[in-house]
C-alpha positions in Angstrom: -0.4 -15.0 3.7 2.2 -12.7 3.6 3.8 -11.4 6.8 3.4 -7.6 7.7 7.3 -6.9 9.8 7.0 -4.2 12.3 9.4 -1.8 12.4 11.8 -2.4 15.7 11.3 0.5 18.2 14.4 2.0 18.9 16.4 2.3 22.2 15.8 6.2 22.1 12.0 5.5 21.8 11.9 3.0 24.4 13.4 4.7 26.9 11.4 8.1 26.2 7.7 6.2 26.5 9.1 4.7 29.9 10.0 8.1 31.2 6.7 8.8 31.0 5.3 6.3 32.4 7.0 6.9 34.9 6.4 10.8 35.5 2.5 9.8 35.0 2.8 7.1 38.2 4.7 9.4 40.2 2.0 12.2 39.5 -1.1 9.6 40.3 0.9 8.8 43.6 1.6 12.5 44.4 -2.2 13.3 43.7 -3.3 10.6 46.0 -1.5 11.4 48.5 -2.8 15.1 48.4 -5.9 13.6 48.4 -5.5 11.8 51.6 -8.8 10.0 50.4 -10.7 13.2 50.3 -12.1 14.8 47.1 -9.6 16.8 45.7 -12.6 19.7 44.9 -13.4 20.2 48.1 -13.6 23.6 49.7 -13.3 25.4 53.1 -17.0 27.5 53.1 -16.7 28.8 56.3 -16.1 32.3 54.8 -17.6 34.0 57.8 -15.4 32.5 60.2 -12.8 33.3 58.2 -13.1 37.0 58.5 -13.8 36.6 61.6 -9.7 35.0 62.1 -8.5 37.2 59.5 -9.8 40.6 61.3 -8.5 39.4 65.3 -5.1 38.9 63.5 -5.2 42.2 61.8 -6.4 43.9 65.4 -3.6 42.5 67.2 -0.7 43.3 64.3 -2.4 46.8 64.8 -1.6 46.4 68.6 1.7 44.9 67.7 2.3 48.1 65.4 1.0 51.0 67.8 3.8 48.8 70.8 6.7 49.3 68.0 6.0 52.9 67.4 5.7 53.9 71.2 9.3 52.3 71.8 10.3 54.4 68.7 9.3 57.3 69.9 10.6 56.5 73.7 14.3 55.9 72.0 14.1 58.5 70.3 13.2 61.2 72.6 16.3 59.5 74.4 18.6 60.5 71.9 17.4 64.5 72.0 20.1 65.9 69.8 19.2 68.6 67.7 19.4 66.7 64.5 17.0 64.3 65.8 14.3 67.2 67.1 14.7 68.7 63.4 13.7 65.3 61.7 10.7 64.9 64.5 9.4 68.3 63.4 9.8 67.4 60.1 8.2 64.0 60.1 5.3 66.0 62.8 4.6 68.2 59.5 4.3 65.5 56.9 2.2 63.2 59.3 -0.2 65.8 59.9 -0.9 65.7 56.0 -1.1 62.1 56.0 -3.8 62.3 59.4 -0.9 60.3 61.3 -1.4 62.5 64.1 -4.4 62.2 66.7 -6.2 65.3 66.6 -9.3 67.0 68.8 -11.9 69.4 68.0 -15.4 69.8 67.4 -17.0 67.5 65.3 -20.6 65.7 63.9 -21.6 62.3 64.0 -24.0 60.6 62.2 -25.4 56.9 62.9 -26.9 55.0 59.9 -28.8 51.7 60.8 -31.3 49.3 59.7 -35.1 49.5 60.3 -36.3 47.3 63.2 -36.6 43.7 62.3 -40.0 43.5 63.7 -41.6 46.3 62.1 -43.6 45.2 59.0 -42.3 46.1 55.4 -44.9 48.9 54.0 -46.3 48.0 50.5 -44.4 49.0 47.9 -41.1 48.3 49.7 -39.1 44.9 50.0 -36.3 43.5 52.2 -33.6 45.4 50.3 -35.6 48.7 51.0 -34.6 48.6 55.1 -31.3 48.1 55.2 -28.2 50.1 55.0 -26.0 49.8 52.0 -23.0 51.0 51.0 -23.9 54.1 49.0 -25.7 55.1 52.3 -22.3 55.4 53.9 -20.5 56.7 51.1 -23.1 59.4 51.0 -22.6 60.4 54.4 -18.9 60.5 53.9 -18.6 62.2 50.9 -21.2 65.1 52.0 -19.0 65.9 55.0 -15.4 65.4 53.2 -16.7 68.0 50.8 -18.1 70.8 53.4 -15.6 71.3 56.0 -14.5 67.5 57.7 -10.5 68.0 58.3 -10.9 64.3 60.1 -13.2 61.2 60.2 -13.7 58.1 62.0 -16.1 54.9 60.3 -16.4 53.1 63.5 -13.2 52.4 65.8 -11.1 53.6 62.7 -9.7 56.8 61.7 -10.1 56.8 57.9 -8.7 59.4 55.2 -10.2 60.5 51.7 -8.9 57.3 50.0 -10.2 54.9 52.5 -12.2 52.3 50.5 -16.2 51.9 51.9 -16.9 48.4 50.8 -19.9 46.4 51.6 -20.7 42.4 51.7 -24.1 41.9 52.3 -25.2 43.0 55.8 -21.7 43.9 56.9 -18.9 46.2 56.4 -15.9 45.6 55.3 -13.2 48.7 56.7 -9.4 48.5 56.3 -9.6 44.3 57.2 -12.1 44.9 59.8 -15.6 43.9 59.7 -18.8 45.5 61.1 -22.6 45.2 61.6 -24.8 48.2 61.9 -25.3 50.7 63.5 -23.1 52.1 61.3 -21.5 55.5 63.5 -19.2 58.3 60.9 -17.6 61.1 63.4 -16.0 64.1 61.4 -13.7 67.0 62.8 -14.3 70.5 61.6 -16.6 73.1 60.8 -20.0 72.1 62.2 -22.1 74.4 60.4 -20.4 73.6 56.9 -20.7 69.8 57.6 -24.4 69.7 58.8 -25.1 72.3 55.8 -23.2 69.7 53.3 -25.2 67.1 54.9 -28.9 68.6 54.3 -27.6 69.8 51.4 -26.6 66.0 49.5 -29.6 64.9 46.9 -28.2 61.1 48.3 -28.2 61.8 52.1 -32.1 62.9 51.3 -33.3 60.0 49.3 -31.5 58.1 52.8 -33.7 60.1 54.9 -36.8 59.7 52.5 -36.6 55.8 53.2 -36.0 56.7 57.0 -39.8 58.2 57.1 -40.9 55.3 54.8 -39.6 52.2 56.0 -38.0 52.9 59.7 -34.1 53.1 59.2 -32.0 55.3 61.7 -30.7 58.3 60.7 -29.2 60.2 63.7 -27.1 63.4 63.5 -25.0 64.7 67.3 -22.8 67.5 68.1 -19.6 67.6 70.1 -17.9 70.3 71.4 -14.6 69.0 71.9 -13.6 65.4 70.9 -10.4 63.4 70.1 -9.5 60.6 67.5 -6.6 58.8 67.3 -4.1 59.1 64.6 -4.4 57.3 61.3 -2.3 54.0 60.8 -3.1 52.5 57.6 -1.9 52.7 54.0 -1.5 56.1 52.6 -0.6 54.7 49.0 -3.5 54.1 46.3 -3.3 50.9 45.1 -6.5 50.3 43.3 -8.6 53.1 42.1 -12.5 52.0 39.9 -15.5 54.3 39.7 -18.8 53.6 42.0 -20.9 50.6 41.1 -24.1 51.5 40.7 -25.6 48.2 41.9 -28.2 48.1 44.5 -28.4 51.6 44.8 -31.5 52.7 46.1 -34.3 54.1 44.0 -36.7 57.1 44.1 -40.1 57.3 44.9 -42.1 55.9 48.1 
């Protein structure tokens, strides 16, 4: 029988199928060790909790912030030189654009919340049906930004025309803050104009249709004289996207 010779591998060849042998050990050992005899797919589902960390470190960077600016402010009124009091007029004119600036006068409020959990679901209706959602807020908002609101607060937070309204499930979701209803919006400015912008909005009526169907709160106060602090978020749009129109509520009932 005749003998087949194999080719001799060479040196280059050799040393090239060791090198990776040895990069595919060292990446078995590295994974392992990552591993720590756990499975490597594994997931942290503790979303809600979370949030929950997420939003108490936001809240006291906030605090942190509103320290930093008072010190500012203290230093600077220190310094009193003319050049300084022109820049503080200056920046006094831009912040009032930008709602930096705490401001008072009268205002509306209106409180949005879920029907009560112990009153039964009329036929027709389903669970989705007494709830607040998101185009329930944005409803509210809009109506008043467009007839006469100069300022607004969604809950604790002062909030400008580009503050995003975002929803996740039961809760929402404001400038890294969460929130569970009752959902509270407090406007500054012309009260006639805003409550006339608010009977006026086809959305803010189909809200109040399901509020004599189903039970959810729809509650509208006056005040004659009341203060909000100034805005201290992001005044830069970052991500702009037109309204989903998921899970928006439907006529009829």
């Amino acid at each position: 029988m005749e003998h087949q010779h194999r080719r001799p591998r060479s040196w280059p060849g050799t040393v090239a199928v060791g090198l990776v042998l040895a990069a595919a050990g060292g990446l078995f050992a590295t994974s392992a060790g990552t591993a720590a005899g756990t499975d490597l797919r594994a997931v942290d589902t503790d979303l809600p909790g979370l949030v929950r960390q997420e939003s108490s470190r936001l809240e006291a960077r906030g605090s942190d912030l509103s320290e930093l600016r008072a010190e500012v402010e203290e230093l600077t009124a220190q310094v009193g030189d003319s050049t300084t009091l022109d820049l503080q007029a200056t920046a006094a004119g831009l912040a009032g654009g930008a709602q930096r600036q705490a401001v008072r006068g009268p205002a509306v409020t209106v409180t949005l919340d879920d029907a009560p959990s112990d009153r039964p679901i009329p036929d027709g209706f389903g669970p989705n049906d007494v709830i607040v959602h998101q185009q329930d807020l944005q409803a509210v908002v809009n109506a008043l930004w467009a007839n006469g609101a100069e300022s607004m607060m969604l809950m604790d937070q002062r909030v400008i025309s580009t503050s995003a309204v975002r929803c996740v499930g039961t809760t929402l979701h404001l400038q890294g803050r969460v929130y569970s209803p009752p959902y509270v919006i407090t406007a500054i400015g012309d009260r006639d104009d805003m409550l006339e912008g608010l009977d006026d909005s086809s959305e803010v009526g189909l809200y109040r249709d399901f509020v004599r169907a189903v039970g959810l709160t729809y509650r509208v106060e006056e005040s004659d004289d009341l203060e909000m602090p100034g805005y201290d978020g992001s005044i830069e749009m970052q991500h702009a996207a037109a309204a989903s129109g998921d899970g928006a509520r439907k006529g009829g009932g």
